[in-house]
MIDREN-547783 format. One record per residue (C-alpha): y, x, z. Coordinates in pm, whole numbers, padded with zeros to 5 digits, always signed. Layout:
<rs>
YXZ;...
</rs>
This chain:
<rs>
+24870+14818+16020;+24674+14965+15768;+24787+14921+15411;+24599+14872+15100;+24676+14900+14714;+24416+14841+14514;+24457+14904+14113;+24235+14752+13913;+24177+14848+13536;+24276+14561+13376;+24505+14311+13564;+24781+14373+13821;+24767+14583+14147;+24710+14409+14502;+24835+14497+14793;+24663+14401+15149;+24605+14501+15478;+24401+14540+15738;+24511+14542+16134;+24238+14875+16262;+23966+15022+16133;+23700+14775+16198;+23909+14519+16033;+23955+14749+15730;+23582+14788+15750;+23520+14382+15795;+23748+14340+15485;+23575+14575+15233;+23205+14479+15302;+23360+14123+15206;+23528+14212+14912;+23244+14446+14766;+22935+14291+14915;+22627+14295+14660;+22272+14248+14748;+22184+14561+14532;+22403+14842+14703;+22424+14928+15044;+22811+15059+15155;+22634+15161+15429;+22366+15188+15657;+22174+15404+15945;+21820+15323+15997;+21443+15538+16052;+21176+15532+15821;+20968+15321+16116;+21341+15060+16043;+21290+15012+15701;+20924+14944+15696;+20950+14693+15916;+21229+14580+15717;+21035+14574+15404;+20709+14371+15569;+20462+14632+15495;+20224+14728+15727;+20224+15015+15892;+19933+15179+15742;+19998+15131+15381;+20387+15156+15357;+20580+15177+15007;+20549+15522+14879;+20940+15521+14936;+20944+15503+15239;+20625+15727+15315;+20850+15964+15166;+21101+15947+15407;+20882+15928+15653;+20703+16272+15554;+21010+16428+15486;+21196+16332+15800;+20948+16153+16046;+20951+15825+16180;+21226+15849+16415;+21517+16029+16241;+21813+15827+16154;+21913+15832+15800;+22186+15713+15600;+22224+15527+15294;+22606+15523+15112;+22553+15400+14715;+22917+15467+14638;+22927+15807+14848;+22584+15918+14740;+22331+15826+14469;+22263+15459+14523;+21953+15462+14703;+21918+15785+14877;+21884+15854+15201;+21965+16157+15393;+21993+16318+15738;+22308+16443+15749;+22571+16137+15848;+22779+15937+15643;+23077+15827+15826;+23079+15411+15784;+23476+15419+15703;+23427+15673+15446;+23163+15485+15289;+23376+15168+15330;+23660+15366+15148;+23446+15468+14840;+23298+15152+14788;+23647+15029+14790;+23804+15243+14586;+23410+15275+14297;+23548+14982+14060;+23894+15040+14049;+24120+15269+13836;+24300+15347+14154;+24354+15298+14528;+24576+15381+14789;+24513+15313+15172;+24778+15392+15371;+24705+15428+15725;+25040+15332+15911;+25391+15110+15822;+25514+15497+15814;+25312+15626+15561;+25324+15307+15360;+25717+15335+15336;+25695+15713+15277;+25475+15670+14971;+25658+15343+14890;+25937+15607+14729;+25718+15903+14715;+25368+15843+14551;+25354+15912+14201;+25146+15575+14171;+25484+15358+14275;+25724+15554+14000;+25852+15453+13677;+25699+15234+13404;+25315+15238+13540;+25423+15253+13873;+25620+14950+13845;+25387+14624+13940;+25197+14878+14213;+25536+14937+14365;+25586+14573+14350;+25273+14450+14519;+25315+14720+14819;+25712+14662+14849;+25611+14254+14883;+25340+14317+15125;+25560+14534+15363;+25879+14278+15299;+25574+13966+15413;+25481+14187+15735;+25855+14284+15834;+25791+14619+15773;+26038+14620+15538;+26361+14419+15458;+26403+14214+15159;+26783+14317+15070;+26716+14304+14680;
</rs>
């Protein structure tokens, strides 16, 4: 299990969690989907042309660009929250890292923990669970590992 504590800046912390990786990844394009930002995305200049509906021999100067730059064939990738929203560049972008900073753009904090181990372990050792602050971040983890058995509830 992979666990999840999200911090938001106003409101309470929430704790979730996702079975693998491509569930983690499943579960963050649904929480932060938005029709302006990509989280991520591989595709050629020839891709995103025929994306767009231009034709072929007057493409959007954008993508001209790209095309120029790069040539038709060259995968690029597009992360808003890991790059500048927008850009697209040669050099990959991992799609969980991506995932990850689109997760973690609009919140104050975040935690993803990538085992029941290391959930437990930062349960009592993460500055973000200690005192005062800590306390309803602590909570929200603490009840999600008591609701998967990770943890028992002997309070």
């Amino acid at each position: 299990m992979i666990h999840v504590v999200e911090v938001p800046w106003q409101g309470r912390p929430l704790a979730w969690f996702a079975f693998d990786e491509a569930d983690l990844i499943g579960k963050i394009r649904a929480r932060r989907a938005d029709p302006e930002r990509e989280i991520h995305r591989v595709a050629t200049a020839r891709e995103l042309l025929a994306a767009s509906g231009a034709a072929a021999q007057a493409p959007p100067d954008w993508i001209a660009a790209l095309a120029a730059r790069h040539g038709w064939e060259m995968p690029l990738y597009r992360a808003d929250a890991l790059l500048e929203p927008g850009h697209y560049q040669r050099e990959p972008v991992s799609a969980l890292h991506a995932h990850l900073a689109a997760l973690a753009a609009p919140l104050q904090s975040c935690r993803v923990h990538p085992d029941d181990a290391s959930a437990l372990e930062a349960l009592h050792g993460d500055p973000l669970y200690r005192g005062r602050e800590g306390f309803y971040a602590h909570m929200a983890l603490r009840a999600q590992l008591i609701a998967l058995e990770v943890l028992a509830d002997d309070l």
